[in-house]
Wavefront OBJ file of the C-alpha trace (Angstrom):
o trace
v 8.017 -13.500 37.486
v 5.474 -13.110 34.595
v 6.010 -15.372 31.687
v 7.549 -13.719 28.720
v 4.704 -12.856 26.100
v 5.089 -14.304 22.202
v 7.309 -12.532 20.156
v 6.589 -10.154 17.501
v 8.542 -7.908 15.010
v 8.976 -6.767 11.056
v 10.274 -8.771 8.122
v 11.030 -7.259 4.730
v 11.961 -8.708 1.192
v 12.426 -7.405 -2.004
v 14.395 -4.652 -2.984
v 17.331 -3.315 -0.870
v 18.994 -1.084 -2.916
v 20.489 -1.057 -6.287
v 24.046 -2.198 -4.985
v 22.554 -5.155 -3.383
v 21.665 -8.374 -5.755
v 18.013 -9.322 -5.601
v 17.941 -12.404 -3.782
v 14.125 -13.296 -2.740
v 14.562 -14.034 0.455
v 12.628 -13.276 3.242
v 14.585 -11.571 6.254
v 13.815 -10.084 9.974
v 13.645 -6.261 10.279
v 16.176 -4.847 12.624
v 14.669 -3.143 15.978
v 14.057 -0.156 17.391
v 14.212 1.330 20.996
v 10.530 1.240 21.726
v 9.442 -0.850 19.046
v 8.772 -0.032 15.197
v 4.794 1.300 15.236
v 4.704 1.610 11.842
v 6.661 1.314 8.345
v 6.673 4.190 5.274
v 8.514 2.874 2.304
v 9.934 5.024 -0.620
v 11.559 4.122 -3.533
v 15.021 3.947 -2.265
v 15.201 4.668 1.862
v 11.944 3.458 4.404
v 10.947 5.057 7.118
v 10.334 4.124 10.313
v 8.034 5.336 13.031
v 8.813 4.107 16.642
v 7.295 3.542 19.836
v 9.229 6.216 21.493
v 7.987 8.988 18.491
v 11.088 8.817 16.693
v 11.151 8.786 12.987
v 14.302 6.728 12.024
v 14.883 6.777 7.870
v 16.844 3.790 6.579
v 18.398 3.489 3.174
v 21.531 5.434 1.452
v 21.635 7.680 3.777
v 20.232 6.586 6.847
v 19.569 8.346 10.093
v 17.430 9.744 13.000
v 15.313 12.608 12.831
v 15.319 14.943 15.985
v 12.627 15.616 17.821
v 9.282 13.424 18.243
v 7.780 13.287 14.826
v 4.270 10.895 15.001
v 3.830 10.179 11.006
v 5.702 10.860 7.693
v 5.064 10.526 4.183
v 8.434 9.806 1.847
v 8.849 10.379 -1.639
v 12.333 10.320 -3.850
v 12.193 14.600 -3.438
v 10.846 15.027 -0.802
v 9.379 13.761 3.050
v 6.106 15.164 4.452
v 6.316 14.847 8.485
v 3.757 15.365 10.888
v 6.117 16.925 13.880
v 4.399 18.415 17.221
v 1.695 20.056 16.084
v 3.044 21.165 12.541
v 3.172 19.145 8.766
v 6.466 20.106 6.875
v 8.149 19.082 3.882
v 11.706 18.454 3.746
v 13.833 17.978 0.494
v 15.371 14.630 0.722
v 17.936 13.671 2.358
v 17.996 17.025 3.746
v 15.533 16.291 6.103
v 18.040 14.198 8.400
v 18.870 17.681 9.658
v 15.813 18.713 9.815
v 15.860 21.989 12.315
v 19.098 22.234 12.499
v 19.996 23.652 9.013
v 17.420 25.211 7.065
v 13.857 25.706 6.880
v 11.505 23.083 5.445
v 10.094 23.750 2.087
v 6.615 24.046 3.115
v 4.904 24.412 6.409
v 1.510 24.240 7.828
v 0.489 25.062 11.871
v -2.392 22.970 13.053
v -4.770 24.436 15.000
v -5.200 22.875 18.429
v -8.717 21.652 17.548
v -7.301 20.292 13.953
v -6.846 16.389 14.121
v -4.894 14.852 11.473
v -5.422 11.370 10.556
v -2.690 9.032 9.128
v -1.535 10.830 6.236
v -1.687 11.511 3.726
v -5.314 12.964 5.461
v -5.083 16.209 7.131
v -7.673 18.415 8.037
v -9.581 20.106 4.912
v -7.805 17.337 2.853
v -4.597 15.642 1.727
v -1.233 15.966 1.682
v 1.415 14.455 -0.695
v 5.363 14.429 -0.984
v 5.359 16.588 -3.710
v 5.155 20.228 -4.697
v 2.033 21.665 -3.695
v 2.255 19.423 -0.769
v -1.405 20.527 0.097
v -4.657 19.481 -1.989
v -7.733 20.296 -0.802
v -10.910 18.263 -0.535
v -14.708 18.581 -1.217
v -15.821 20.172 2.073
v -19.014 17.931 2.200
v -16.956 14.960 1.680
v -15.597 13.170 4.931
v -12.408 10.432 4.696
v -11.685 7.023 6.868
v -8.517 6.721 4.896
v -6.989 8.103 1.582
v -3.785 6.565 -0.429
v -2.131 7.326 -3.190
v -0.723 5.759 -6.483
v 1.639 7.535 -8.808
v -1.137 9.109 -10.921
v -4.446 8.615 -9.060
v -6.080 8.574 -5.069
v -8.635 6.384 -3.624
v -10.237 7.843 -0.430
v -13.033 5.518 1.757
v -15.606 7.104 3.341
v -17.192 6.840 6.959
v -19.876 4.481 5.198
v -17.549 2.465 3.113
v -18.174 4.145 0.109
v -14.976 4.953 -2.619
v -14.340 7.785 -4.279
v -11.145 7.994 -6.889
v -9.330 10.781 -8.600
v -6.479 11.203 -11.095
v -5.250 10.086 -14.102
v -7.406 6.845 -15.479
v -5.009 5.693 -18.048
v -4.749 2.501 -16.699
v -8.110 1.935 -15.427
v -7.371 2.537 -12.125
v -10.123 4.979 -11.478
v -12.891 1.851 -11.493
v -15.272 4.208 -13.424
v -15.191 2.140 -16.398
v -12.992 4.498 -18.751
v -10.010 5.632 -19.058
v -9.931 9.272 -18.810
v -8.537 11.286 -16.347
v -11.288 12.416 -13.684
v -10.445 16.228 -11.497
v -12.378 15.882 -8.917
v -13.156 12.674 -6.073
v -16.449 10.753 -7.511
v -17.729 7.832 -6.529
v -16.871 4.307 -7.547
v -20.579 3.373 -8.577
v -19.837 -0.228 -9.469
v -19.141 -0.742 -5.276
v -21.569 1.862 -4.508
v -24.202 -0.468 -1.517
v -21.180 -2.551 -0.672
v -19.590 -0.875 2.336
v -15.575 -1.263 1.917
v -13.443 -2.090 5.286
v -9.836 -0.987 3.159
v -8.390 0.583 0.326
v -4.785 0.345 -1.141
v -3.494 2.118 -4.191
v -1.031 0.789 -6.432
v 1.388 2.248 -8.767
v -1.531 2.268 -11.316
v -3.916 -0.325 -9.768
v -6.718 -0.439 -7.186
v -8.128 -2.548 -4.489
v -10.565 -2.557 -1.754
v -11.718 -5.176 0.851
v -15.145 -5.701 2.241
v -16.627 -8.386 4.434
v -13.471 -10.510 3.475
v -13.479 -10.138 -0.250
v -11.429 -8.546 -2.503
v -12.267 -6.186 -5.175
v -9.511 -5.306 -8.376
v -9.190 -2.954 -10.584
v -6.822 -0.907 -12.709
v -3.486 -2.330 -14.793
v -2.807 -5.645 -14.555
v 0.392 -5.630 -16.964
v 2.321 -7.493 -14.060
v -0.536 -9.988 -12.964
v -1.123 -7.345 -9.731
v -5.112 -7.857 -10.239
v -4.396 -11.641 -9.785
v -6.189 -12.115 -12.878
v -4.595 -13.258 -16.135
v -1.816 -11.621 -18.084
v -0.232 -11.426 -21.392
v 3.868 -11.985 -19.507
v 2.221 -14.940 -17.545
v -0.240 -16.738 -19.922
v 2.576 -19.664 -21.646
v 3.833 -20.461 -17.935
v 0.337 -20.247 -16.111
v -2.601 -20.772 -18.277
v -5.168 -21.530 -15.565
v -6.481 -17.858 -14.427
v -7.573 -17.430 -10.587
v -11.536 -17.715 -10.016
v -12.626 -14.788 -10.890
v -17.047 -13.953 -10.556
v -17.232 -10.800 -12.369
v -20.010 -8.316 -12.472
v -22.093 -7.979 -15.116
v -23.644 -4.806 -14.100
v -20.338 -3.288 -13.474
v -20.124 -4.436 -17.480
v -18.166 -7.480 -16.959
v -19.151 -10.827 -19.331
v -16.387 -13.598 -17.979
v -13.180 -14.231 -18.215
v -12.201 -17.191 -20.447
v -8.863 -19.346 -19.784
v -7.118 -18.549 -22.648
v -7.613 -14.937 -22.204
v -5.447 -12.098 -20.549
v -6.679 -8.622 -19.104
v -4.290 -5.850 -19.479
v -6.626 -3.124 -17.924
v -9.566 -3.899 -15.781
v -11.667 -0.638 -15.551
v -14.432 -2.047 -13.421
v -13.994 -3.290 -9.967
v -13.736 -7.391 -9.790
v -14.238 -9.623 -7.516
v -11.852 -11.826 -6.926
v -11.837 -15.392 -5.212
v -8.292 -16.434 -2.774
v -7.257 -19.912 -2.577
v -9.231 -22.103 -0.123
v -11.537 -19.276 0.220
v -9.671 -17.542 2.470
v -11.090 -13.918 3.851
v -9.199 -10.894 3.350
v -8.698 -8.451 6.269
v -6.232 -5.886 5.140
v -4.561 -5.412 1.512
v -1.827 -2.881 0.666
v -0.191 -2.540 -2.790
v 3.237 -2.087 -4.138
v 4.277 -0.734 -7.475
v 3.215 -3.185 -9.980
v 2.251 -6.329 -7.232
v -0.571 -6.673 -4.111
v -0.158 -8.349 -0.632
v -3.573 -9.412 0.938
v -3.672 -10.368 4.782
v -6.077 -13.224 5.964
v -8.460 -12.768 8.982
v -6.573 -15.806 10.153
v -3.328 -14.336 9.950
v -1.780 -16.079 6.482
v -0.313 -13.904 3.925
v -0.594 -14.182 -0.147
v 1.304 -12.109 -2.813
v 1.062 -11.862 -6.714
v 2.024 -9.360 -9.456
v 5.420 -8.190 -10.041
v 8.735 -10.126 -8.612
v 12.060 -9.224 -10.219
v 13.407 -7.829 -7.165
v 12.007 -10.972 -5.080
v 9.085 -8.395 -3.571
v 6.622 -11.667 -3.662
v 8.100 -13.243 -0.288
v 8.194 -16.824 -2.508
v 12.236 -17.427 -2.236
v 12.437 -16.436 -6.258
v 12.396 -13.608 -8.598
v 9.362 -15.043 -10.251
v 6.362 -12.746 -11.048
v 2.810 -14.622 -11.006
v -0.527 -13.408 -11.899
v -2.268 -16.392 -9.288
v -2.124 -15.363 -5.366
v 0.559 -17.291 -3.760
v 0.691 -18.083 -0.105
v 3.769 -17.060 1.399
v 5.165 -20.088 3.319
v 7.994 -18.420 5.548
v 5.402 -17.116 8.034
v 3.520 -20.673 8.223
v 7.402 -22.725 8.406
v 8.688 -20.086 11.109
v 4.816 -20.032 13.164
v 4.071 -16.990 12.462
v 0.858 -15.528 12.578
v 0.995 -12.111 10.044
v -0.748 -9.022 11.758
v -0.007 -6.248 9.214
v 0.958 -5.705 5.269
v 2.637 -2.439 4.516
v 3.725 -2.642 0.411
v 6.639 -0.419 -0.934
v 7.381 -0.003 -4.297
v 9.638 -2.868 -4.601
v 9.284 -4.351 -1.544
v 7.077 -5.935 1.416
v 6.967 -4.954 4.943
v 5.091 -7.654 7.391
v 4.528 -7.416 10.807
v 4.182 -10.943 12.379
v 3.502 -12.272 15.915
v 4.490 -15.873 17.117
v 1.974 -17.723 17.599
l 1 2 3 4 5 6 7 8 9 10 11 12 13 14 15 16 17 18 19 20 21 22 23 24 25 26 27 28 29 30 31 32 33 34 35 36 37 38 39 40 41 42 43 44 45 46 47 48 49 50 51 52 53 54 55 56 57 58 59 60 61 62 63 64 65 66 67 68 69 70 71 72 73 74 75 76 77 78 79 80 81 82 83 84 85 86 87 88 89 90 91 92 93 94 95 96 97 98 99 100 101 102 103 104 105 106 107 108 109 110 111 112 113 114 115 116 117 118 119 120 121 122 123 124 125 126 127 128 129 130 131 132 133 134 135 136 137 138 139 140 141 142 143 144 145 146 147 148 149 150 151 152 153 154 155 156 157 158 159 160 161 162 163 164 165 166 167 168 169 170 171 172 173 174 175 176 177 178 179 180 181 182 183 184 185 186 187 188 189 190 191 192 193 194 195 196 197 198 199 200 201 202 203 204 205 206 207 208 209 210 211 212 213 214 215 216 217 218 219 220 221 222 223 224 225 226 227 228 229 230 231 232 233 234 235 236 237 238 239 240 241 242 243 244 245 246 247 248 249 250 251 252 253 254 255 256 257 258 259 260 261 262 263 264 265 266 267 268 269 270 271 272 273 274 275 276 277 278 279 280 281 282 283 284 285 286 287 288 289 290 291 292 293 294 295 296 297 298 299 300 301 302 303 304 305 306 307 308 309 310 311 312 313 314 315 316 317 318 319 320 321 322 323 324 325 326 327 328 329 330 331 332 333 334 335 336 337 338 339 340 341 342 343 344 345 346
């Protein structure tokens, strides 16, 4: 008989609904037949894809959708689902019945050629959990990825180059400004730096290349890792940060804070540890080591930081349950409120 291979599964913490208490704790992810594949987090329910192409939602109300159903896309309206060959959107929590009462909202039949990526990519551009579900894209302009924040998209190109979109309030565009921009165009502070990821934020920004980490956007909750107003009289001594001066940056000195950073920075993780995948949650940011570690910062009233405490921090924080358990962490996926990590035993 084969020896058993090491184990491997989901942990979550941070929010868990409003009628739960906040409690910081890190806990193990129930399982699915089959394995979960993947996690989609909303604001109040997650979704789950498994290995058997079931889409199971969990939250007030939970449930299993029929049918096999490879990808979805949840919002507090509605859920985008990639079912067969066919996207729909279903009002939520409607879509728990989805075909067997009703018709979807919106529906679009993909050709058999048609390939859709992970959404929110689909063929001639993007989809989104909101009314009109489908925005199209600059035909000349090819995706690896696209993701969303509430106001604003970042999409990464076959060459690593990163376009963004949307409202630039915040700074979360990277172009410098703060006004709104219509149309994709291209982040020209990382233009001849090929990106590897991009995550999207509630209004932030980040992208990874080569191991490093690049920031921009609001930073009212320390989620830049750099130093902020709420977190300056607890934790005076900002993270390394080398900025660039053609991108318009001049330093950073201790006793500052940054509110908005419009241009892309580069920022430093303890022990110079390389980045290999970063996702982002409403108002904090989870980066993933190429060694498998795991380090959170920003925004942690509902205990979304993994650190045992409802403590928000604008320095990147290791999270030590994964290194006490032996864990090695394989994958990040940021809701809202809340972190999703996939983690193997080493």
């Amino acid at each position: 008989m084969a020896e058993p291979g090491p184990w491997r599964g989901w942990f979550v913490f941070g929010f868990r609904g409003f009628a739960e208490p906040p409690t910081g704790g890190v806990r193990r992810l129930e399982p699915e037949p089959g394995g979960i594949l993947g996690v989609r987090p909303a604001w109040s329910y997650t979704g789950l894809v498994t290995g058997r192409g079931h889409l199971v939602m969990r939250g007030p109300p939970s449930g299993r959708l029929a049918g096999r159903c490879r990808d979805l896309l949840p919002s507090e309206t509605h859920v985008l689902l990639r079912r067969g060959a066919a996207l729909e959107a279903w009002p939520w929590p409607r879509v728990l019945g989805a075909g067997r009462r009703g018709e979807p909202a919106w529906r679009r039949q993909l050709h058999p050629s048609e390939v859709a990526g992970p959404l929110p990519l689909v063929p001639g551009g993007y989809v989104t959990p909101r009314p009109p579900f489908l925005r199209p894209l600059p035909p000349a302009l090819r995706a690896r990825k696209l993701v969303l924040g509430h106001e604003h998209a970042v999409l990464l190109g076959p060459a690593g180059t990163v376009y963004t979109w949307g409202s630039g309030r915040h700074g979360q565009l990277g172009h410098g400004g703060l006004e709104p921009v219509a149309e994709p165009q291209l982040v020209e502070a990382l233009h001849g730096v090929p990106m590897e990821d991009v995550a999207a934020g509630g209004w932030h920004s980040v992208s990874v290349t080569a191991g490093d980490l690049y920031v921009w956007g609001w930073n009212e909750s320390g989620q830049l890792a750099l130093p902020c107003k709420a977190q300056t009289e607890t934790q005076p001594a900002p993270v390394s940060l080398r900025a660039d001066t053609e991108a318009g940056e001049e330093g950073v000195a201790a006793s500052a804070f940054i509110s908005i950073q419009a241009f892309p920075a580069l920022l430093d993780l303890p022990d110079s540890s390389e980045v290999s995948k970063v996702s982002c949650g409403s108002r904090h940011t989870a980066a993933m080591t190429r060694t498998g570690e795991l380090y959170t910062w920003g925004w942690g009233k509902y205990g979304q930081l993994g650190h045992c405490n409802r403590a928000s921090s604008d320095q990147p924080q290791q999270v030590g349950y994964f290194v006490a358990h032996g864990l090695t962490v394989e994958d990040v996926v940021c809701g809202p409120w809340n972190t999703y990590v996939r983690a193997l035993e080493k």
